[in-house]
N, C-alpha and C positions, 0 to 999 in steps of 0.2 A: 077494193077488197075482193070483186068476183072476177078479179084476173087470178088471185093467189091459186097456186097448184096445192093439189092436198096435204104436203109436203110444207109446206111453207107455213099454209091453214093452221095444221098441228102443233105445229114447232112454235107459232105464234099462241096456240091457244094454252100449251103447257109456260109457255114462259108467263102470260097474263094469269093465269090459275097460281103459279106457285109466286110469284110477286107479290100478289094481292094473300095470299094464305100465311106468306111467311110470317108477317105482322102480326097476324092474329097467335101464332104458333110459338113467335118468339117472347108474346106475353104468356101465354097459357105455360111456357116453363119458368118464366123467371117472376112475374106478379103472386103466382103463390108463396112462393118464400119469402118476400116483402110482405106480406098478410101474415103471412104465418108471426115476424119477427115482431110485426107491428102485436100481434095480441100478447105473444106472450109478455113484451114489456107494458103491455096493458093490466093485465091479469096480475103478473109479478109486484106492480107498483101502486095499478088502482091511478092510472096517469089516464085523464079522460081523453088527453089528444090522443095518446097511442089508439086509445079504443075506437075515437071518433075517425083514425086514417083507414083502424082496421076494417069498419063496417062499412067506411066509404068505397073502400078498395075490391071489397067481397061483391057489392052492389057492380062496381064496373066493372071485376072479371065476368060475373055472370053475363052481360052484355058481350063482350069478348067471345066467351067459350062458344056461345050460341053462333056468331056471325062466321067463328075459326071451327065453328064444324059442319055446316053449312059449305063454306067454299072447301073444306079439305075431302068431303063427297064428290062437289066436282071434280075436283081434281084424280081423285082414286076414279070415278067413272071414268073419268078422258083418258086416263091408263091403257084403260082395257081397251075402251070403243075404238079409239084411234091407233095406238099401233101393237096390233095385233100380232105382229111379228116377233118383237120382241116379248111376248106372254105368251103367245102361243108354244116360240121354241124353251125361254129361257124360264118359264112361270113354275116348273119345280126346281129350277136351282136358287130362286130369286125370292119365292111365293113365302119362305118363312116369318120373314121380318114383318109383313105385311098385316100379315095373319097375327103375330104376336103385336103390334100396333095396337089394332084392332082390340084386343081383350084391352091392354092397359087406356086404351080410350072411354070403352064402359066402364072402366072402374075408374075414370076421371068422374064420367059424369053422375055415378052414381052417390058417389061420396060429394060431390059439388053439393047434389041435391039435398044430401044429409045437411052438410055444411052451413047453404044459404037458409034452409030450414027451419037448421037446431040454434038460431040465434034464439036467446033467452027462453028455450026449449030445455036444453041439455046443460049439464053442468060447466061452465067455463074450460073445465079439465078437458070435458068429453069433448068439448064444440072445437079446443085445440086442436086435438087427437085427432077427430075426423078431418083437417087440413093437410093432415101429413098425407094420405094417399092420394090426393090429389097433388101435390106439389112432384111426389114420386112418379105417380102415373104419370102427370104431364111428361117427367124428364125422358121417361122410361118410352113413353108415345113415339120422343120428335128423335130417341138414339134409335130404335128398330126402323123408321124412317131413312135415316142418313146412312144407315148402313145400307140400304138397298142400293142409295146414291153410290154411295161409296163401291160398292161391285160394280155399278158402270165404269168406275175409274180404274180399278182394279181386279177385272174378274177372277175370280178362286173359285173351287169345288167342282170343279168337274173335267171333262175330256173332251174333246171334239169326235164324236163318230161319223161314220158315213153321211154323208149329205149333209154334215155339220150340225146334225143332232147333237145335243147333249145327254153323254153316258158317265157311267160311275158318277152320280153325284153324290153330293156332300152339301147338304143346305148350312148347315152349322159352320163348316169350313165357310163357305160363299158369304156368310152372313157376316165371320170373321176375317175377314179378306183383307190383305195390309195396308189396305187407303182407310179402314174401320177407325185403327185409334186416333189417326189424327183428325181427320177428320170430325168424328166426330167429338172428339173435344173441342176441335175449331168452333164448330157449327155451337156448341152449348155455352160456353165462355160468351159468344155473337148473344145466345138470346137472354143471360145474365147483363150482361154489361145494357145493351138495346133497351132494358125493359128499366134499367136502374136510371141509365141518361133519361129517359123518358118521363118518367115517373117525376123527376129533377126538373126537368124541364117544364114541364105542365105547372107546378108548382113556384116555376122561376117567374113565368109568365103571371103567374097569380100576384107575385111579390112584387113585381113593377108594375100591377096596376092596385099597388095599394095595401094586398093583405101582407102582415108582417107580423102574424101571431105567430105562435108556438106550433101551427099544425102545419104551417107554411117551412118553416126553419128544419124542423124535423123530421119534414118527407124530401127536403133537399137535401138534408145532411146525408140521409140514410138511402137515395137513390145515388147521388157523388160516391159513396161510400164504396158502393158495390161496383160501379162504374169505374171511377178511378183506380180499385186497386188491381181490378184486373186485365187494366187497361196494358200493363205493359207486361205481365203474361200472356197475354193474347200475340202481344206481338211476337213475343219468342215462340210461342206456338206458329204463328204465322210464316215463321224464319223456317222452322218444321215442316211448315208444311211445303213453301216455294222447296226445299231438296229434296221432298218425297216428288214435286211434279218434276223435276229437273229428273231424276232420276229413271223415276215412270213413263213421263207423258213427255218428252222434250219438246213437241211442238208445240205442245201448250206454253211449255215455259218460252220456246222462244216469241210467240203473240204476246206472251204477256211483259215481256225485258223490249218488243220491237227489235229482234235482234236477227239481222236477215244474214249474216255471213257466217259461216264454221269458222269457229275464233279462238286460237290460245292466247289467255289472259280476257277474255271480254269484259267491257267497261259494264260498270253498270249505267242506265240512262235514268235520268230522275225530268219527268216529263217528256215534253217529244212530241210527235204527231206521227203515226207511221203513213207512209204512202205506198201500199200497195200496186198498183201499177206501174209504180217505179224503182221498187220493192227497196225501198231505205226510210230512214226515220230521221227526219229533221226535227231541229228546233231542242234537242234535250238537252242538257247537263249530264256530260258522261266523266263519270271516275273511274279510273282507269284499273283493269283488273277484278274490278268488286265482284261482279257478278259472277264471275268464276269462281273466288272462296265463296261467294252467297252460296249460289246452289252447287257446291261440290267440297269445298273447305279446302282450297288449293289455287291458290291467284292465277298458275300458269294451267290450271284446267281447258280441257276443250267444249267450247258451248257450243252444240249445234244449232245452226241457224236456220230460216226459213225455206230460206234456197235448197234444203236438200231434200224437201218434200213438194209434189206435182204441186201447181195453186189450186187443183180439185181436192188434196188431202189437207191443204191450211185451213186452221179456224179463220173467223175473222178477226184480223189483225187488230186493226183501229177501234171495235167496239171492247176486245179483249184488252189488248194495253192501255187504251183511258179508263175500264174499269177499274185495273189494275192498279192505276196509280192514281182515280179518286180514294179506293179503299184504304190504301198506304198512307196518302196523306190525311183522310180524317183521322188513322189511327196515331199520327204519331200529334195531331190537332187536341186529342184527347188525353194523349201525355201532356203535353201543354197544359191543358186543362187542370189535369194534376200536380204540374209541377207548381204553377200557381196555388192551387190551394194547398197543398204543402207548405209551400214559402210560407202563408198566411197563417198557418194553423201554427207553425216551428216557434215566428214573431207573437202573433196575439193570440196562442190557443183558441182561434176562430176562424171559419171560414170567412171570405171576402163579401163584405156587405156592398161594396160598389153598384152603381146598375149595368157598369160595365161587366162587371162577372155575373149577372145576373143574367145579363143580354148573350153569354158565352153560354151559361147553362140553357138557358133557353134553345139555341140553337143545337145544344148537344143533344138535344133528345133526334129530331130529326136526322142529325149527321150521321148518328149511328146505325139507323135503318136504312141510311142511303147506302154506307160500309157495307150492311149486308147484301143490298139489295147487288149491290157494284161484286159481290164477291161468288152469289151464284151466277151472275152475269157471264164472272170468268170461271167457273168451273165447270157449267154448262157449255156453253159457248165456247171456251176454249178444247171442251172436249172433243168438236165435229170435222169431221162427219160421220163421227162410230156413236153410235148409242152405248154400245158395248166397247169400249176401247180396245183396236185391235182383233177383234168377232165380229161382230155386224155393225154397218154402215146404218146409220140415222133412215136411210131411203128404204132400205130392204125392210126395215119394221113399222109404217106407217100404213093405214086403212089405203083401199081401194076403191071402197065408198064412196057416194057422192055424200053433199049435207055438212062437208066438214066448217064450210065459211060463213052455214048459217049456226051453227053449236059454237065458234067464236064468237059471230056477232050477238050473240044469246049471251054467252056468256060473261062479257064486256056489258051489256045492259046489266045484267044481274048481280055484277061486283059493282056499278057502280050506283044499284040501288041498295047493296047493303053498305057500300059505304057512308052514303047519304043518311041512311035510317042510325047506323050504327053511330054516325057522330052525331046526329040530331039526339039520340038516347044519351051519351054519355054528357053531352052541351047542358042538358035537362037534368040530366044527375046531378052536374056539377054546380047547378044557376041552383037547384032545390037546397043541397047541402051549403051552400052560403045563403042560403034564406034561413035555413033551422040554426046557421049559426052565427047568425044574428038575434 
């Protein structure tokens, strides 16, 4: 580690920062509306499981919120500290989103505080009530977020002046910048769906070792629910989004297809290995033409390929295209997933009590964080070496600083004692709530 250049240091400590945060981030928008749903058919019915998931649930966000706010300071620190280049020049084209973050993060945590508080405090109506800004702020938090991303991909609102300052800006423009819708719709459907398998999954794990009550059935139906149905809207968003990078970003697109030759009709590859050094991709499954209606809607389309950029302007090939095609196949593993419980529900209006779909739910919690994790993997990483796509190089915005390899190694300790702490809390939560329900 104290051979890495500062450069390297960075690049490593933002990908370990936002890795470890996304989890926390991807619950903080989709576990509130799972609480939320859970009371009100508590409230509505006077049903003590709905009540008993809702109070469970509110106990383990607040665990959540705390350790996803924590690492998301790191993270906003390492911003500034380390590449300074890019905040220095681009921090009023960029600086709004941040800033608006920022307010909807206080009003996460302040209405939490109401929330976990006004438990048999406030009127059942009110204690609702007060979950709704929070499930808002959450969403509202992680979209002025993505959208900052999202101008890396896409810069808007401004001009290049002299010495490549930026002039005439427009934050609002920047902030709406046309990587903005899809993305982040991408990114929110990721942390609905991530939090519903998960949620599922926890509880699948609970039912093959035994529990098979009404609080077990019900936090699986209703995390499936959410999971499944937007499982294959996701993917046509996903469809949306490979022809905005075809469009946009070609190089990206072509690291992430392994596609090294300028091609009319290119195949699509379905697995593969690419070999840079030898600049071809062995081992795939290619159909012939796909890729070109994929990202262009024209089978005899032209894909640019690898080869037409220097190998100092290629992302990394092999880490981008195997993310690429772990995230494809968990998603289309999670159609699966539905199509199965569909079959099941169409025949016996019920989902599948097997422990083989037990053992599927179970894994789907995890899958879907991996999906995420494989898919900033390729948006990041497919984007370099511009931090700014097509503005500035990843190198020109990085500290000069010494210090950088010891604020990684600091910070790799310190994610990996709130991991520790934060599953030892939620492990204890969850061993307490089957003690009291028993």
């Amino acid at each position: 580690m104290l051979a890495l250049t500062n450069l390297d240091a960075a690049r490593m400590q933002m990908a370990v920062s936002l890795g470890f945060h996304i989890v926390f981030a991807c619950f903080g928008i989709g576990l509130p509306v799972m609480l939320l749903y859970a009371e009100w058919r508590a409230n509505r019915t006077g049903d003590d499981a709905w009540m008993n998931l809702a109070r469970r649930w509110s106990k383990a966000f607040g665990i959540l919120f705390a350790v996803g706010a924590v690492s998301g300071t790191v993270l906003s620190l390492a911003l500034g500290l380390f590449w300074p280049g890019l905040m220095g020049r681009f921090g009023a084209v960029v600086g709004l989103p941040f800033a608006l973050e920022a307010f909807a993060f206080f009003i996460e945590a302040i209405f939490l505080g109401i929330y976990l508080y006004g438990w048999d405090r406030l009127s059942p109506r009110a204690h609702w009530l007060s979950g709704w800004p929070i499930a808002i702020s959450g969403a509202a938090s992680a979209w002025f977020v993505v959208t900052a991303n999202a101008w890396m991909q896409a810069p808007a609102g401004f001009t290049l002046g002299p010495g490549g300052r930026p002039v005439e800006v427009d934050p609002i423009a920047a902030m709406l910048n046309p990587a903005t819708p899809v993305m982040t719709t991408h990114m929110m459907l990721a942390a609905y769906m991530a939090t519903g398998f998960a949620v599922a999954a926890v509880y699948a794990v609970g039912a093959l070792r035994g529990g098979n009550d009404e609080i077990h059935r019900r936090a699986i139906a209703l995390g499936l629910a959410i999971g499944l149905v937007l499982t294959p809207v996701q993917i046509l968003v996903g469809d949306w989004a490979a022809r905005f990078v075809a469009e946009r970003q070609p190089a990206k697109f072509a690291a992430m297809e392994g596609q090294w030759e300028t091609e009319r009709g290119a195949p699509l590859r379905i697995g593969g290995i690419p070999f840079p050094s030898e600049e071809e991709t062995r081992y795939a499954i290619e159909i012939p033409k796909l890729l070109s209606w994929l990202g262009y809607g024209d089978t005899n389309a032209i894909v640019r390929g690898l080869k037409e950029w220097a190998p100092t302007d290629r992302p990394n090939t092999l880490l981008v295209h195997l993310s690429f095609q772990a995230m494809v196949a968990i998603g289309f593993g999670m159609l699966a997933l539905g199509a199965w419980s569909a079959w099941s529900l169409l025949r016996r209006k019920t989902l599948p009590r097997s422990r083989w779909f037990l053992r599927a739910v179970a894994l789907s919690g995890p899958a879907a964080f991996a999906a995420i994790e494989a898919g900033w993997i390729v948006t990041e990483v497919g984007r370099q070496p511009w931090i700014v796509q097509g503005v500035m190089r990843t190198a020109e915005a990085v500290t000069s600083r010494s210090g950088v390899v010891v604020h990684l190694t600091a910070t790799i300790a310190v994610y990996v004692f709130l991991a520790a702490a934060s599953s030892w809390l939620l492990l204890r939560l969850a061993a307490r709530e089957r003690g009291s329900a028993t």
